[in-house]
Rosetta silent file (secondary structure, phi, psi, omega in degrees, C-alpha in Angstrom):
SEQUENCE: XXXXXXXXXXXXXXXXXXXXXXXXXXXXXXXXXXXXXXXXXXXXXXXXXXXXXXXXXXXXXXXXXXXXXXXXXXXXXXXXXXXXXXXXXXXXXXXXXXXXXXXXXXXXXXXXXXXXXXXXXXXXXXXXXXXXXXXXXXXXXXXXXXXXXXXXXXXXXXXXXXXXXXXXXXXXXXXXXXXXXXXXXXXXXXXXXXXXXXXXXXXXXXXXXXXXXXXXXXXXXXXXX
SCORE:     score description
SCORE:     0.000 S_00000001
   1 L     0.000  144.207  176.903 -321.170   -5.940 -270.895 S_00000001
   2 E  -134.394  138.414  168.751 -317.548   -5.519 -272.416 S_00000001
   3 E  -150.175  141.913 -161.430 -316.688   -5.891 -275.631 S_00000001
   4 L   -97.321  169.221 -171.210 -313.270   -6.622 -277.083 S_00000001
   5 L  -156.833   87.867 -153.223 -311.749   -5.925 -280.027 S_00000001
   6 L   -65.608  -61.473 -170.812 -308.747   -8.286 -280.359 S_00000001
   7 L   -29.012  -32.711  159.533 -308.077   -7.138 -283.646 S_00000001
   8 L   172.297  160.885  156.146 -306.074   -3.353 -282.378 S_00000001
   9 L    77.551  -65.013 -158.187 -306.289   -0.622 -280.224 S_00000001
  10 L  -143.204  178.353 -173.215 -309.049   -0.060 -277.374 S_00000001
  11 L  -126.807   80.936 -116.857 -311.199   -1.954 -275.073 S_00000001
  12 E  -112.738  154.763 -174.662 -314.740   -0.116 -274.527 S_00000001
  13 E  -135.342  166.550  169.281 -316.709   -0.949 -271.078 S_00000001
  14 H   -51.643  156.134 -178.919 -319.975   -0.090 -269.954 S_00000001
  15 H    61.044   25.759  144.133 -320.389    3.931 -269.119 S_00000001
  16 H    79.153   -6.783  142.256 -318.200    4.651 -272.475 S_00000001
  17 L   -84.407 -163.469 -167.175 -314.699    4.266 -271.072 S_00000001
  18 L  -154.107  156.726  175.195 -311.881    3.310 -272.621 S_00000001
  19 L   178.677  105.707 -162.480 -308.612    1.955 -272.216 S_00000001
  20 L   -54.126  127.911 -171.734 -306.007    0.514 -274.905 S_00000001
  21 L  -119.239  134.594 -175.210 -305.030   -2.931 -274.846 S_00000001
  22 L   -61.010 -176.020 -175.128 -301.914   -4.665 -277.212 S_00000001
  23 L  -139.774   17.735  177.161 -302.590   -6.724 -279.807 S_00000001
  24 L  -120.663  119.830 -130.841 -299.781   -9.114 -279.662 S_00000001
  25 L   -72.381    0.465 -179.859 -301.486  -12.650 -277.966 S_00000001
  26 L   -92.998  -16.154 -179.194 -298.085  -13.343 -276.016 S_00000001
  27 L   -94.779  -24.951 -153.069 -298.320  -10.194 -273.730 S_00000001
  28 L   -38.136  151.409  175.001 -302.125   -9.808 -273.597 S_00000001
  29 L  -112.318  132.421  155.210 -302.874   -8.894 -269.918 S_00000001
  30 L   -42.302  149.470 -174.484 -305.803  -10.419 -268.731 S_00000001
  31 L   -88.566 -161.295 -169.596 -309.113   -8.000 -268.201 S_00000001
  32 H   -83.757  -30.491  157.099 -310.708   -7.755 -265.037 S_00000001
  33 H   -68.593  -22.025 -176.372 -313.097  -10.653 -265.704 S_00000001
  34 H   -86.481  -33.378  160.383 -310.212  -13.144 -266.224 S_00000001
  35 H   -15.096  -78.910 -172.287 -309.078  -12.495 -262.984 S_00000001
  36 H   -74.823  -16.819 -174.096 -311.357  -12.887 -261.067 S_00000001
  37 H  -105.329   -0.045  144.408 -312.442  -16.281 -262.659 S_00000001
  38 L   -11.447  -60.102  173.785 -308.581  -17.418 -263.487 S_00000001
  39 L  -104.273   80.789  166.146 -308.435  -19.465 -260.298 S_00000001
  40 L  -144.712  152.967  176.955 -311.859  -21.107 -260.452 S_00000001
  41 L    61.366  164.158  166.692 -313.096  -24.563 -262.218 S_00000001
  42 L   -96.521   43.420  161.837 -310.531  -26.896 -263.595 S_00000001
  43 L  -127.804  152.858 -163.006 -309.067  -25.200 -266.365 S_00000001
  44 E  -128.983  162.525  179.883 -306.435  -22.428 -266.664 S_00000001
  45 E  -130.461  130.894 -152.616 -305.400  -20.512 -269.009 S_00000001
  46 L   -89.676  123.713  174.112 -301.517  -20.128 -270.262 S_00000001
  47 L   -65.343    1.100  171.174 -300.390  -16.222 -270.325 S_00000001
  48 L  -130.647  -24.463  155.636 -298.482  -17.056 -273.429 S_00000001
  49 L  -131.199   36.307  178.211 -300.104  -19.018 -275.161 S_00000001
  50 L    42.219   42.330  156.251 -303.399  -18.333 -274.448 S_00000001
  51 L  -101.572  150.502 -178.407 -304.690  -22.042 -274.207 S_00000001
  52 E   -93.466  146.403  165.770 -306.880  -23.470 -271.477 S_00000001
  53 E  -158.436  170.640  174.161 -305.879  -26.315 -270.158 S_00000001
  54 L   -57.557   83.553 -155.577 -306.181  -28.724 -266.937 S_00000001
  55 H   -32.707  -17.444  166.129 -304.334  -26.917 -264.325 S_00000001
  56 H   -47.189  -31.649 -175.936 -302.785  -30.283 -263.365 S_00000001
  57 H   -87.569   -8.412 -149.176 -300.852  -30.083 -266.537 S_00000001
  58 L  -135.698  165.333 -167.724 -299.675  -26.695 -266.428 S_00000001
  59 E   -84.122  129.108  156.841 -296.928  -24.624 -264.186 S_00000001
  60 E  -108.457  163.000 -171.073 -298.335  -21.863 -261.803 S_00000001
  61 E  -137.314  148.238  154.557 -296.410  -18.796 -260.400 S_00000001
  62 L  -159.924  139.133  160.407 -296.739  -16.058 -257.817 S_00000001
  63 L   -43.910   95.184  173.366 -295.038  -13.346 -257.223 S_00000001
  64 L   -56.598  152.374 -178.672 -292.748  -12.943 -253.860 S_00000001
  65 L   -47.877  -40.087  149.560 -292.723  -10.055 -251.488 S_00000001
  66 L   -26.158  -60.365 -158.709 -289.352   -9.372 -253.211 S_00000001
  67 L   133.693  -29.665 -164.488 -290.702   -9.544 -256.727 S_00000001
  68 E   -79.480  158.944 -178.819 -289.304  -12.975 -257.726 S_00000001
  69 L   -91.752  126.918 -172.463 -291.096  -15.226 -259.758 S_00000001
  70 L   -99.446  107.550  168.596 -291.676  -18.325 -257.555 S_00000001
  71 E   -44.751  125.592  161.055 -292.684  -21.722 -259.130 S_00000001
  72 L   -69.795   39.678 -139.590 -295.876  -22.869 -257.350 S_00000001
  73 L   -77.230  -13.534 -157.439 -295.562  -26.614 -258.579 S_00000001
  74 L   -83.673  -26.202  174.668 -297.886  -27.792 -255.743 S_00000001
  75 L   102.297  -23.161 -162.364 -300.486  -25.569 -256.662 S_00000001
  76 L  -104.549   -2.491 -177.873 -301.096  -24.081 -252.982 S_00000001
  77 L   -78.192  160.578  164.853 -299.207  -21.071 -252.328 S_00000001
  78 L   -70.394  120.987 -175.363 -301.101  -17.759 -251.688 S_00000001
  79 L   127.580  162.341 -147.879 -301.652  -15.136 -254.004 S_00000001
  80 L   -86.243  128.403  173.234 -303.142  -14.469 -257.601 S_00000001
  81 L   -70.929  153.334  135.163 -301.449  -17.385 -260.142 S_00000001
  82 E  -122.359  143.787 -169.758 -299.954  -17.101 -263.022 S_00000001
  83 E   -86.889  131.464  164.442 -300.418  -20.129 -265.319 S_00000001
  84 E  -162.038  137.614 -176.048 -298.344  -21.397 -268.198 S_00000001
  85 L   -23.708  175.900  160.159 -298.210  -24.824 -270.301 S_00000001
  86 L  -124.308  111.040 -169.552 -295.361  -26.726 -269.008 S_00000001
  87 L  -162.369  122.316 -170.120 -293.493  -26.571 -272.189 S_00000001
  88 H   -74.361   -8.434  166.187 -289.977  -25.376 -272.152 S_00000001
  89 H   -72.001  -15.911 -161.629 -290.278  -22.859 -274.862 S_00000001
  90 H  -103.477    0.223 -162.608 -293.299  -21.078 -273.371 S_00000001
  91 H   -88.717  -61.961 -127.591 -291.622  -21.031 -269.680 S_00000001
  92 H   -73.348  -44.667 -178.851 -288.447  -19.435 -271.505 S_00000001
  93 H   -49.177  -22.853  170.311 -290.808  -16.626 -273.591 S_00000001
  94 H   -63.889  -84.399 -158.329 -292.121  -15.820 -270.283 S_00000001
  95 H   -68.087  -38.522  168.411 -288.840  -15.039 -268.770 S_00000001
  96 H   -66.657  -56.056  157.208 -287.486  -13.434 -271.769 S_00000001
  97 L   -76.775   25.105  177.405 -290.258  -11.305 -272.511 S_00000001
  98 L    31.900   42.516  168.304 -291.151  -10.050 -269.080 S_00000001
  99 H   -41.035  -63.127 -174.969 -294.418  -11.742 -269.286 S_00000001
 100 H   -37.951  -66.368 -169.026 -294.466  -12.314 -265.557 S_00000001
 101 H   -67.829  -38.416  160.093 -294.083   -8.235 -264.910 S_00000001
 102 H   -96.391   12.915  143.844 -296.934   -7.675 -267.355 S_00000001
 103 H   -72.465  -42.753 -179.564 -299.154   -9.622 -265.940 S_00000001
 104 L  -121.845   69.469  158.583 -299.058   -8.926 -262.742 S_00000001
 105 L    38.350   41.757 -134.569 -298.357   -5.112 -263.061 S_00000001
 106 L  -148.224  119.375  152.961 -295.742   -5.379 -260.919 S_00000001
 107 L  -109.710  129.343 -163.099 -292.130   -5.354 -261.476 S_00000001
 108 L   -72.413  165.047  172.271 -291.360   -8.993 -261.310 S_00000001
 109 E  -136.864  124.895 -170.039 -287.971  -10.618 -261.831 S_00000001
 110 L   -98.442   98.190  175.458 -287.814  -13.991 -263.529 S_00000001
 111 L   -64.131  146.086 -163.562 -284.364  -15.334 -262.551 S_00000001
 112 L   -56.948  -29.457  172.059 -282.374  -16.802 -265.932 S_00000001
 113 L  -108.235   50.391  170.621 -282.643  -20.386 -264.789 S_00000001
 114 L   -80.632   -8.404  170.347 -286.199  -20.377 -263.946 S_00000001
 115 L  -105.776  -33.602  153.247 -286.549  -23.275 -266.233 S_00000001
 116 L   -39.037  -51.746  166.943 -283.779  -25.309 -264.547 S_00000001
 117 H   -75.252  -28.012 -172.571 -285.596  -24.720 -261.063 S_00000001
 118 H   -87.973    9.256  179.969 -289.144  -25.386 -262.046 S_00000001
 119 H  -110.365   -9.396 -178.192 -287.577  -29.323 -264.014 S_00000001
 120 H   -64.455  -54.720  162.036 -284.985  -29.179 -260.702 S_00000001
 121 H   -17.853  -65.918 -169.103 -288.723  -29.105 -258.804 S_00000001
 122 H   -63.019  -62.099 -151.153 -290.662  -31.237 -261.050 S_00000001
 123 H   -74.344    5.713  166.661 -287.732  -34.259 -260.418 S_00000001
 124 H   -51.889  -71.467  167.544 -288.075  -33.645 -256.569 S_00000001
 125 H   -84.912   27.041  158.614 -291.341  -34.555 -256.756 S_00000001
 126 L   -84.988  -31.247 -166.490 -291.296  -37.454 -258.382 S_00000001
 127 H   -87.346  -53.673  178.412 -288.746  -39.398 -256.283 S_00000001
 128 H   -51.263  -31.599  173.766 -291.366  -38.323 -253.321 S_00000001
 129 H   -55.902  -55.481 -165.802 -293.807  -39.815 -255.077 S_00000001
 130 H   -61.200  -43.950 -178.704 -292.139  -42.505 -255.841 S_00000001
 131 H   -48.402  -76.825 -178.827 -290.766  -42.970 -251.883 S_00000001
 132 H   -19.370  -44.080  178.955 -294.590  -42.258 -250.872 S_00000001
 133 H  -104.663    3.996  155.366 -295.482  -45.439 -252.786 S_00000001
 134 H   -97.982   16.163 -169.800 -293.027  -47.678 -252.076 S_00000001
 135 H  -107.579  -34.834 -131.126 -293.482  -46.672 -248.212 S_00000001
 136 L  -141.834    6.734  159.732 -297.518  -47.142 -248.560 S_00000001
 137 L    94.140   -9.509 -177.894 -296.911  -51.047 -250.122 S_00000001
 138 L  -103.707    1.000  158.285 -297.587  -49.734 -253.943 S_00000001
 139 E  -126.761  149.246  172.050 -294.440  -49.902 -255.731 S_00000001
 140 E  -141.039  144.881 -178.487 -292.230  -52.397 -256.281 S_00000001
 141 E  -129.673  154.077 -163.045 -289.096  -52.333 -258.123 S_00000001
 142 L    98.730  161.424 -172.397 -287.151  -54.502 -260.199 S_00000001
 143 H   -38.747  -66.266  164.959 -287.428  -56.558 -262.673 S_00000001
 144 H   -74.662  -21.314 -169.404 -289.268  -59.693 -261.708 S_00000001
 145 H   -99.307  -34.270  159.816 -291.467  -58.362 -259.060 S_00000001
 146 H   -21.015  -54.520 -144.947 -292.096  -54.947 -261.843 S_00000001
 147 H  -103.951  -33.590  170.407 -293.606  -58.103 -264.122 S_00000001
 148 H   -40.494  -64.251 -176.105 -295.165  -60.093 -261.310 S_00000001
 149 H   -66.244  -19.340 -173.153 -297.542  -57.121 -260.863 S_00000001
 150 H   -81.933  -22.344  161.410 -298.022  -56.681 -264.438 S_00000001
 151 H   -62.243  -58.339 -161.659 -298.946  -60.286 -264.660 S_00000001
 152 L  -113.451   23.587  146.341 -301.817  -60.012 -261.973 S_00000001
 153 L    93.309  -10.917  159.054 -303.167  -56.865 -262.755 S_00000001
 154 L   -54.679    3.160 -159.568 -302.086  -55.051 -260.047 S_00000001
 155 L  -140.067  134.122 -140.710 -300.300  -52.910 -261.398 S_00000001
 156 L   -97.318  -29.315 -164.537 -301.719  -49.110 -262.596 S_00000001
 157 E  -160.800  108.688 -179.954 -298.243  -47.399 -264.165 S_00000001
 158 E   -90.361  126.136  177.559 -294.594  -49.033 -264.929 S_00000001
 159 E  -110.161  123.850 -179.443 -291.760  -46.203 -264.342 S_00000001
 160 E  -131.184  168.778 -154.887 -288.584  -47.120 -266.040 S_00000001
 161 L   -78.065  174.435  172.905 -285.069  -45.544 -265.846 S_00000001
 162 L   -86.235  -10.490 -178.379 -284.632  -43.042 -268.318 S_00000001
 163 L  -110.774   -4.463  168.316 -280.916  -44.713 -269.145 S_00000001
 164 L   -54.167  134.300 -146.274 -282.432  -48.106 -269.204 S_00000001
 165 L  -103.067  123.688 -172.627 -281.586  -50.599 -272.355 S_00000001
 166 H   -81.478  -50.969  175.131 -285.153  -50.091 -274.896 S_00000001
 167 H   -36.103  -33.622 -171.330 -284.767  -53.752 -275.392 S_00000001
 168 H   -88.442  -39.668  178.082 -285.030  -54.445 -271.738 S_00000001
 169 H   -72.303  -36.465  167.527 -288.009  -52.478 -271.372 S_00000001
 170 H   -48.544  -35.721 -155.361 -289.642  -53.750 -274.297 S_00000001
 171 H   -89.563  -26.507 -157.320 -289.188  -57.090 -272.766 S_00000001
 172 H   -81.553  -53.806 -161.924 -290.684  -55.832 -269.408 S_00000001
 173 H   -65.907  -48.105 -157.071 -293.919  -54.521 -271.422 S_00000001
 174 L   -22.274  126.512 -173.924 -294.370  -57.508 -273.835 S_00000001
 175 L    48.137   20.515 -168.886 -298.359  -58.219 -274.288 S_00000001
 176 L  -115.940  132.400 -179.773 -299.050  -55.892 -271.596 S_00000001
 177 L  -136.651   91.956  165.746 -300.863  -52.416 -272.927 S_00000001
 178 L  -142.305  160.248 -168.753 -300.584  -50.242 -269.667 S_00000001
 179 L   -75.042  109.643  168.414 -298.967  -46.505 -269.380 S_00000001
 180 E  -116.987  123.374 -161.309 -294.906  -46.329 -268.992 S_00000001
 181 E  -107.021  171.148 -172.489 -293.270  -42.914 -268.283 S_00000001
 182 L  -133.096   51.070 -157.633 -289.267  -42.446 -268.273 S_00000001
 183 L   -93.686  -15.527 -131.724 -288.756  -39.227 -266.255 S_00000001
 184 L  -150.261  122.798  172.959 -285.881  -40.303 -264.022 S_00000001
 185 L   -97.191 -172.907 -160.131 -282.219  -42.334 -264.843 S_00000001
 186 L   -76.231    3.299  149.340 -281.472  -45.025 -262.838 S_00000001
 187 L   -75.230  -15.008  169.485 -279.500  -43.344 -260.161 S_00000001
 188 L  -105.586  -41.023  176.250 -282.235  -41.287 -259.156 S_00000001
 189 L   -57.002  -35.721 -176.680 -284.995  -43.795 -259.319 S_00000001
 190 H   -75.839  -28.822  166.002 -282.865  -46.086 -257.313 S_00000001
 191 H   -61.195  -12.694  143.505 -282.968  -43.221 -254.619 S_00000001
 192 H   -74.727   -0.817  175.439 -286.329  -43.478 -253.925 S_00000001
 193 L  -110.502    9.505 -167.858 -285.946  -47.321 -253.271 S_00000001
 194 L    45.632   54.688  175.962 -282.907  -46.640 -251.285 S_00000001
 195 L  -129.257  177.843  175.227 -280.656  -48.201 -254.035 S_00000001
 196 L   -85.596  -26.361 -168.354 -277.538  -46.875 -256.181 S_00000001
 197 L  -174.591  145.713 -174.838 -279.619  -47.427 -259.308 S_00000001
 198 L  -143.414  136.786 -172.821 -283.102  -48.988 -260.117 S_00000001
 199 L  -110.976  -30.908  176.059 -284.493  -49.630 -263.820 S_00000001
 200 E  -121.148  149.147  168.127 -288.017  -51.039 -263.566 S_00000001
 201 E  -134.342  137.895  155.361 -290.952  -49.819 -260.838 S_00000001
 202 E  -109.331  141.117  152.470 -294.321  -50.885 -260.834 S_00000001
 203 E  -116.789  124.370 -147.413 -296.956  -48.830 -259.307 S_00000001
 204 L   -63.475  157.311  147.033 -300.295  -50.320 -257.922 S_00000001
 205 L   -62.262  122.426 -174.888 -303.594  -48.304 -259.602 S_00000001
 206 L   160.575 -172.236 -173.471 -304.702  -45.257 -257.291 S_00000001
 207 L   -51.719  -45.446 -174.947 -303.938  -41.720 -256.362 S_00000001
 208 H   -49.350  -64.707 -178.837 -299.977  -42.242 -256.459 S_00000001
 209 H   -63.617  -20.060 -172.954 -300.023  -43.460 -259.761 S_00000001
 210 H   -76.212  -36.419 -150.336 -302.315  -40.733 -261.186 S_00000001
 211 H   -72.613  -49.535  165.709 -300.366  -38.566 -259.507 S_00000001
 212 H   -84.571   15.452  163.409 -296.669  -39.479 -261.268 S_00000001
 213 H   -82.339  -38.430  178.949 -298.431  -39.389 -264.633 S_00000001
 214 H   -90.136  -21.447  173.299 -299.008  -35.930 -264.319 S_00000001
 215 H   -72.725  -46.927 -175.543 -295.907  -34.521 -262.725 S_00000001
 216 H   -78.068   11.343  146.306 -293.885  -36.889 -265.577 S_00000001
 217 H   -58.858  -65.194 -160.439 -296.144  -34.998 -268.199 S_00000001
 218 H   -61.368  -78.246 -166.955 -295.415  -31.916 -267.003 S_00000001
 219 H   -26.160  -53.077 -177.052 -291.328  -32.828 -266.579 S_00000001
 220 H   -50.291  -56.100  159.140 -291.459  -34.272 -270.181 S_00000001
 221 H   -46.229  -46.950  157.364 -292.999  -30.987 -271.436 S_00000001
 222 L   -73.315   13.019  157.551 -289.979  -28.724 -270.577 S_00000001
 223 L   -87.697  -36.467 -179.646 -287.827  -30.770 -273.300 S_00000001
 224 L   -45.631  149.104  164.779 -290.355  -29.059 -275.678 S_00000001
 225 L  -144.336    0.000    0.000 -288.828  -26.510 -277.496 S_00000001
């Protein structure tokens, strides 16, 4: 049995040792039970701000052979995570406050644009995403064919540029109540259709589509501040 005592000082374990733990919630280092159950079930827990959340939403890390802190966005590399919202204030408190090195005991080095590389990351995979589904028959882009799907029900998630005229989009949406993200301007969206610039996508309902809702959560989340 362990029992904590958030409140200052010591941490008391079965057989009466001891061993002092801070008391300020942005450094805490996980105990020996969070460890081990840290990558299990589908929630995580943020090393800064101590919230659980759906690991889908949130940024993992591990540590390189080097030392450096390596975004994981994919979720799959080897080695003990560390988790944090994807919110651009808590990535930066991290890196500022050598979070990274006390967690994992270690010392790590969080290069200064570690928040530039994990939203440089994030918009990577979106335009694969995007390719992936216009490759696989489930997006279509532009205007009329965008509304076509949106007409016949086909169509699970509308992606519009991020530089795109709110009138025009508005117009795209009209009596339609389905989920439209902005993550991308219209020079990079048109690069997954192999165009100089693209303003409306439709994407069919499935895996694809679930799939850019949560990376253009997450992207969307490092404008927090």
């Amino acid at each position: 049995m362990v029992r904590r005592r958030r409140s200052g000082g010591w941490l008391r374990r079965d057989g009466g040792s001891r061993r002092q733990i801070t008391t300020d919630p942005e450094i805490l280092t996980p105990d020996e039970d969070d460890e081990q159950a840290e990558e299990r079930g589908p929630l995580r827990r943020c090393v800064v701000s101590r919230l659980s959340q759906p690991k889908e939403a949130m940024i993992r890390f591990v540590i390189a052979p080097d030392m450096r802190v390596v975004p994981d966005l994919a979720q799959r590399l080897p080695g003990r995570g560390i988790w944090l919202s994807a919110r651009g204030d808590v990535l930066e408190t991290a890196r500022a406050r050598g979070i990274f090195a006390k967690v994992a005991r270690a010392p790590a080095i969080a290069p200064a644009d570690l928040l530039e590389q994990v939203r440089a990351g994030l918009v990577r995979r979106i335009i694969e995403h995007l390719g992936l589904a216009r490759r696989a028959g489930q997006a279509v882009g532009g205007f009329v064919k965008a509304r076509s799907w949106l007409e016949s029900g086909r169509a699970g998630l509308i992606v519009q540029a991020l530089d795109a005229s709110p009138d025009e989009c508005a117009r795209l949406l009209a009596g339609k109540t389905i989920p439209a993200v902005s993550p991308l301007p219209a020079s990079d969206l048109g690069a997954a259709f192999g165009r100089d610039h693209l303003v409306h996508v439709a994407i069919a309902h499935g895996r694809l589509a679930e799939a850019l809702k949560i990376e253009t959560g997450r992207l969307a989340g490092l404008s927090a501040r």
